[in-house]
C-alpha positions in Angstrom: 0.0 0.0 0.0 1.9 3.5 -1.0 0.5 6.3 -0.4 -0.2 9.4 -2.8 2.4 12.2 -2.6 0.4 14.8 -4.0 -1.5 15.0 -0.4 0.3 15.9 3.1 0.6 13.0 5.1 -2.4 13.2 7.4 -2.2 11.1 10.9 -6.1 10.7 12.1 -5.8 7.6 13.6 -6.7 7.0 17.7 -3.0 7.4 18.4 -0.6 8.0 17.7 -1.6 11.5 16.6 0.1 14.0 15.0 2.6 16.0 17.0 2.6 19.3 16.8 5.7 21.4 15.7 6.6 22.9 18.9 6.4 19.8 21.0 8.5 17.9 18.4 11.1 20.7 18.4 10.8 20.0 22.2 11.7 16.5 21.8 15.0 17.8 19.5 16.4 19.5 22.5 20.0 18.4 23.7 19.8 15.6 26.3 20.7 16.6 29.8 21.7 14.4 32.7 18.6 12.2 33.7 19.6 12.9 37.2 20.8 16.5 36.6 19.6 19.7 38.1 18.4 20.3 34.7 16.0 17.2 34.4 14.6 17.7 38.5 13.3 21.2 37.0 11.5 19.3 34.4 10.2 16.5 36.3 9.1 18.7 38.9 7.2 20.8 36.1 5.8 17.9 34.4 4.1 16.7 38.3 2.8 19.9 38.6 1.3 20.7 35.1 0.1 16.8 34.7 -1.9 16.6 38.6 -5.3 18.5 37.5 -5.0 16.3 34.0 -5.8 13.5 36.6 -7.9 15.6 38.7 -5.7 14.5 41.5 -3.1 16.1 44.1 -2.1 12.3 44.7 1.9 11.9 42.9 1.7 11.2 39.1 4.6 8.4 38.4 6.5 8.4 35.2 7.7 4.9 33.5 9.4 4.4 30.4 6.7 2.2 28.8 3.6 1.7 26.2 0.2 2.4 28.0 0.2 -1.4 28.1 3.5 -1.2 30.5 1.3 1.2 32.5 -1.9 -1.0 32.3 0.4 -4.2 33.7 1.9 -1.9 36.5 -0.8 -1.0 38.2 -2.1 -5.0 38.5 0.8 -6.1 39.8 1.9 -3.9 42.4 -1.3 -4.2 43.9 -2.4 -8.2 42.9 -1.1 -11.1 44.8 -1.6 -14.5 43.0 -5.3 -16.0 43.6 -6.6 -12.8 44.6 -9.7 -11.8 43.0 -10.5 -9.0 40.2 -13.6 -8.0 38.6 -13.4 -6.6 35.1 -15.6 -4.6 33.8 -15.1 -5.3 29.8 -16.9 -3.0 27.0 -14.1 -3.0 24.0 -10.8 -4.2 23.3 -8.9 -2.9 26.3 -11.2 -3.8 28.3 -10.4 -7.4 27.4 -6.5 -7.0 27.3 -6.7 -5.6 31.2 -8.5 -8.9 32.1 -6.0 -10.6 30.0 -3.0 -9.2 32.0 -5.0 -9.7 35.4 -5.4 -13.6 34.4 -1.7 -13.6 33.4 -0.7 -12.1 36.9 -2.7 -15.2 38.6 -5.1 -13.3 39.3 -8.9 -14.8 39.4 -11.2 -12.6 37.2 -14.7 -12.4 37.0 -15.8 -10.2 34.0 -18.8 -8.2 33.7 -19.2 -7.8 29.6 -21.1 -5.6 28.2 -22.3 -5.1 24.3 -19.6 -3.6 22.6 -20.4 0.1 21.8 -22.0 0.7 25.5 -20.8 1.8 28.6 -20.6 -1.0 32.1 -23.7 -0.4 34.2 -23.1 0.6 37.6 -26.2 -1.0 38.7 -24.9 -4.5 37.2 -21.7 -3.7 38.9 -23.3 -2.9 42.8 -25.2 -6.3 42.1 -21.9 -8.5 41.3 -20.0 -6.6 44.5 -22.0 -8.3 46.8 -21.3 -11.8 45.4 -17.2 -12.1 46.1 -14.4 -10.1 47.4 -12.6 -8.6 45.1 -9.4 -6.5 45.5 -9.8 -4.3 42.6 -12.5 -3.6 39.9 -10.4 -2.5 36.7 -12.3 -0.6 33.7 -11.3 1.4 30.7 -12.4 5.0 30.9 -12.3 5.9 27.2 -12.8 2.9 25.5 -11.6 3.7 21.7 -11.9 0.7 19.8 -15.9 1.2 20.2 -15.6 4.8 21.6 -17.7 4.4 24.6 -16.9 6.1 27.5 -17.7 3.9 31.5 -19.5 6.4 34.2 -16.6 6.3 36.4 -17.9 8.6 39.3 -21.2 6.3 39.6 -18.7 3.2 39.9 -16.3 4.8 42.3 -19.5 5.8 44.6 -19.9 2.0 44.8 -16.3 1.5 45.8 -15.2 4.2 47.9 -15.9 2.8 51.5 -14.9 -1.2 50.3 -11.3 -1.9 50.5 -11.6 -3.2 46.8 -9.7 -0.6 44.8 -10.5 1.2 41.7 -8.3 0.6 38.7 -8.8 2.9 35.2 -7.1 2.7 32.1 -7.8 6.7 30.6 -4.9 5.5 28.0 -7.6 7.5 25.3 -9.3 9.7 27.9 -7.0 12.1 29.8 -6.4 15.5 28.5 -9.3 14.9 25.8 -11.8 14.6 28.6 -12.8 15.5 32.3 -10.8 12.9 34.8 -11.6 13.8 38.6 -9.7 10.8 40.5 -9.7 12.0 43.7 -13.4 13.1 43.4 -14.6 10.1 41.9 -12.3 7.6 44.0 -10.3 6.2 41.7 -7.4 4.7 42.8 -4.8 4.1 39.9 -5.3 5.9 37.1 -2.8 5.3 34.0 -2.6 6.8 30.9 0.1 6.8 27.9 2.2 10.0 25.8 0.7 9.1 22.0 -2.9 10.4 22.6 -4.1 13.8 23.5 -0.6 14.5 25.6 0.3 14.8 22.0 3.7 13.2 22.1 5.4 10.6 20.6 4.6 6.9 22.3 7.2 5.2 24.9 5.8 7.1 28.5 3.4 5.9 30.8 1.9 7.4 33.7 0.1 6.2 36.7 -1.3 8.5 39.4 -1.6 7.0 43.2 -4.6 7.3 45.8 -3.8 6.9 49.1 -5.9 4.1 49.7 -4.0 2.5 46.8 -0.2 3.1 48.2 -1.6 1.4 51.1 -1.8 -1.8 49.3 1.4 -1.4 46.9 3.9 -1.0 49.8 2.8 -4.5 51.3 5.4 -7.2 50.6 3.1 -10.0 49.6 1.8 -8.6 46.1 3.3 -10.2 43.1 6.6 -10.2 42.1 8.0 -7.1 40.9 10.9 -4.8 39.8 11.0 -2.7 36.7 7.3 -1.6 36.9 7.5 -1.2 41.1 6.0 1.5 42.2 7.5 1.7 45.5 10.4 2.4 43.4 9.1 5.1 41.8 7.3 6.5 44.6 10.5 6.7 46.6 11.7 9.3 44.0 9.2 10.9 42.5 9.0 13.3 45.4 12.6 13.9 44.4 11.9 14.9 41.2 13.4 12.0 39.7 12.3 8.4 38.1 13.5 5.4 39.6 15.1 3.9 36.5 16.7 6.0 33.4 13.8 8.5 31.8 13.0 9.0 28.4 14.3 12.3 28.4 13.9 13.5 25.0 9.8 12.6 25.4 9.3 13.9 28.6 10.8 17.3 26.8 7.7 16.7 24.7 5.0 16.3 27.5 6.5 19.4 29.4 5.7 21.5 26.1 2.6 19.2 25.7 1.4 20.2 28.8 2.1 23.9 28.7 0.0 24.2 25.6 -2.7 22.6 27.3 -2.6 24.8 30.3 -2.1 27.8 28.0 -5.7 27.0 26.0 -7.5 26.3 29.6 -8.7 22.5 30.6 -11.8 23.6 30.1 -11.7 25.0 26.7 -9.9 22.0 25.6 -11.8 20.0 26.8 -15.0 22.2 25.1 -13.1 22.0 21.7 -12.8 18.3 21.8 -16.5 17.6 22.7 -17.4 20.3 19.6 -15.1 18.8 16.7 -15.9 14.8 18.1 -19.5 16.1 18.0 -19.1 17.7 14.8 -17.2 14.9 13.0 -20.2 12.5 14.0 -22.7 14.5 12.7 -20.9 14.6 9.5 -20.5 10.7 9.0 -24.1 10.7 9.9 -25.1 12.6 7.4 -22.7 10.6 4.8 -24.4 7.3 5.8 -22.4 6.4 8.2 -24.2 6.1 11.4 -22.4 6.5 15.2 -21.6 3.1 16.4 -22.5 2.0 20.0 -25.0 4.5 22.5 -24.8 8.3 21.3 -25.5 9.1 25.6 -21.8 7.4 26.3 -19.9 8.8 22.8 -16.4 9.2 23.3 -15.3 13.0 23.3 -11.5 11.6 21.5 -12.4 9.1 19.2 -15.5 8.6 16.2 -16.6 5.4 15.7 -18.5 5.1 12.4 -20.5 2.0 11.2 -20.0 1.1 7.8 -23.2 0.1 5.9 -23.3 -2.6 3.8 -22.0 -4.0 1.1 -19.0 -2.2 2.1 -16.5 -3.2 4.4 -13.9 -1.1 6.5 -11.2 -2.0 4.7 -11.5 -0.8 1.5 -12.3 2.7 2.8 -9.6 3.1 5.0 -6.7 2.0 1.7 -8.3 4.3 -0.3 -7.7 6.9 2.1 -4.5 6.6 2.4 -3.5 5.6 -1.1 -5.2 8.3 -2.5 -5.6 11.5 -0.1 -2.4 10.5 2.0 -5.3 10.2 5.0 -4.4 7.7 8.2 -7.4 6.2 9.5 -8.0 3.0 11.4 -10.6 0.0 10.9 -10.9 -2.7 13.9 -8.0 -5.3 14.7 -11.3 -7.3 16.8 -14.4 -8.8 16.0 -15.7 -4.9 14.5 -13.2 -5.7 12.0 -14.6 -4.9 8.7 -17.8 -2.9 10.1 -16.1 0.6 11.9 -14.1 3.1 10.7 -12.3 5.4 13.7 -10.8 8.3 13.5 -9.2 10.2 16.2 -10.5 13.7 17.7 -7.6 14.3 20.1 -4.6 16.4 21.2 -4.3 19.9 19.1 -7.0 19.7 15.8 -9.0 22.1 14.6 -12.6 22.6 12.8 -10.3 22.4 9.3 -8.8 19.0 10.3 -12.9 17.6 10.5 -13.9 19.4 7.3 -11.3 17.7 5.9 -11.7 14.5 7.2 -15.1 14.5 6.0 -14.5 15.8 2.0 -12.3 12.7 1.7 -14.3 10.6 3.2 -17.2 11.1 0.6 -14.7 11.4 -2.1 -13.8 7.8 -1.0 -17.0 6.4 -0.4 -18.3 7.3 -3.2 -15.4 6.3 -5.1 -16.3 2.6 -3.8 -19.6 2.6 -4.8 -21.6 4.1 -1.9 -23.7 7.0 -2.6 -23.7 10.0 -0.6 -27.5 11.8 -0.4 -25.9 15.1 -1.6 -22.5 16.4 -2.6 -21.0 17.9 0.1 -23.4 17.0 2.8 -21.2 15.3 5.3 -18.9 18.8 5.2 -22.3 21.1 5.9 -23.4 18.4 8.5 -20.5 19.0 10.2 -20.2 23.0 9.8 -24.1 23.2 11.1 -22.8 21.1 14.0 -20.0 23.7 14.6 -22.3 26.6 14.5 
């Protein structure tokens, strides 16, 4: 598959997303010493600037890592084998963090709900009373079906249980509102390639009290890389507990001024507006939302494709002939969903765009459109 070069190259997948300039001339900077004066300023920066992303004042640890690495760390620091964990499974991730609990020894019930939904916290409350687990683990933001869980409602059920509260906002944080502390969650981890807007290889994982309780026992699994005693031994010190990434976190510091400089809450305005926008507008070509419009993801747009045609062929000819990155499913939507991203620094110009290629495409592939144009003015009444 080549792409055309007579079109920029255009990154609209779920993450990775494209970086903007001045965070990857942030990433060029000279290195520094990891445990330099130099990199405590940034470290001590990137806490402080990072804390209301999480809607937290608990520490914010920093680990070399895909959000995966992130997603595993906060199971086993806080697992012993045979314990139990209740996984509350609405996508994709949803099933990997039950897959890592299982693989930890860990005994996991799983609540599933119908992909394209968010958990019920009334199905949840019910299964509590049944077995005690030691944490419940959920994706916030779930973007291969771009459903988003109703963590607040779920954390009410957990706050005075000694089960703790595990989230994966790998999609979510900095696209949407997170309020850990709030909503009483107790890990919360997240990754650099979505709407932090940087390159992937960081993970962070944020720390509740009640949680650092249970991490600094002895008796969880076995650990060493991904300990966050380790980590929160230094991170007060303004330094990690193994070599950073330095060259990335120079990237999230710059990543996270621009998002302080916009406001949280107008960024967090713009990426409910364009999401909303960019649905309307596939609507309106004939592709309808996928999953409950009430729990639609603010970061990422799920489309369903209708039949005859199949994913597939739409996303190649996107990129083979408008130079356009946009994802299909690697699950059992494979073939029915298109996604494309709505995070980290885009603009109304990026959706409108989106959407005249889209209908260029489909109706390159046969599909037809119910006027020219319409998915475009869909989207601009939207805006308005």
């Amino acid at each position: 598959m080549t792409s055309s070069p007579s079109y920029p190259y255009r990154l609209r997948l779920p993450g990775p997303i494209s970086i903007p300039e001045r965070i990857r001339q942030a990433t060029a900077r000279p290195i520094v010493n990891h445990r330099g004066p130099e990199m405590r300023v940034v470290l001590e920066e990137i806490q402080r600037l990072i804390q209301p992303l999480f809607g937290t004042q608990a520490p914010v640890l920093t680990f070399g890592s895909s959000g995966t690495g992130v997603m595993e760390a906060s199971l086993v620091n806080v697992l012993a084998p045979g314990e139990k964990v209740l996984a509350l499974a609405h996508g994709q991730f949803g099933d990997r963090y039950a897959q890592i609990a299982r693989a930890l020894g860990a005994e996991v019930d799983v609540i599933e709900t119908e992909w394209g939904w968010a958990p019920d916290p009334a199905v949840v409350a019910a299964k509590l009373e049944t077995a005690d687990y030691r944490a419940v683990i959920t994706v916030h933001n779930e973007s291969s079906t771009g459903a988003v869980t109703d963590l607040a409602a779920i954390g009410r059920l957990l706050r005075d249980r000694d089960t703790l509260f595990l989230v994966d906002s790998v999609s979510g944080l900095a696209g949407m509102e997170l309020r850990q502390d709030e909503w009483g969650l107790d890990i919360v981890v997240t990754g650099s390639q979505k709407a932090l807007m940087c390159p992937p290889g960081l993970g962070f994982a944020s720390v509740s009290g009640k949680a650092r309780q249970v991490i600094e026992r002895d008796d969880r699994c076995p650990r060493f890389y991904l300990d966050m005693r380790k980590a929160l031994a230094t991170v007060d010190k303004h330094e990690t507990a193994f070599t950073c990434p330095v060259s990335l976190l120079f990237g999230v510091q710059e990543a996270l001024r621009a998002i302080h400089e916009e406001g949280l809450p107008q960024v967090f305005a713009r990426h409910k507006r364009l999401s909303d926008a960019l649905r309307a507008g596939c609507v309106a070509l004939g592709l309808p939302a996928f999953g409950d419009p009430a729990t639609a993801s603010r970061t990422v747009v799920v489309a369903s494709v209708p039949e005859p045609l199949t994913a597939g062929p739409i996303v190649k000819h996107m990129y083979e002939t408008y130079n356009t990155v946009i994802a299909g499913a690697r699950n059992k939507l494979n073939g029915r969903v298109v996604r494309i991203g709505t995070m980290g620094q885009i603009s109304e110009a990026d959706i409108l765009t989106d959407l005249h290629y889209l209908e260029l495409s489909l109706t390159a592939l046969g599909h037809k459109v119910p006027a020219p144009g319409c998915g475009v003015a869909a989207a601009i009444a939207s805006l308005r």
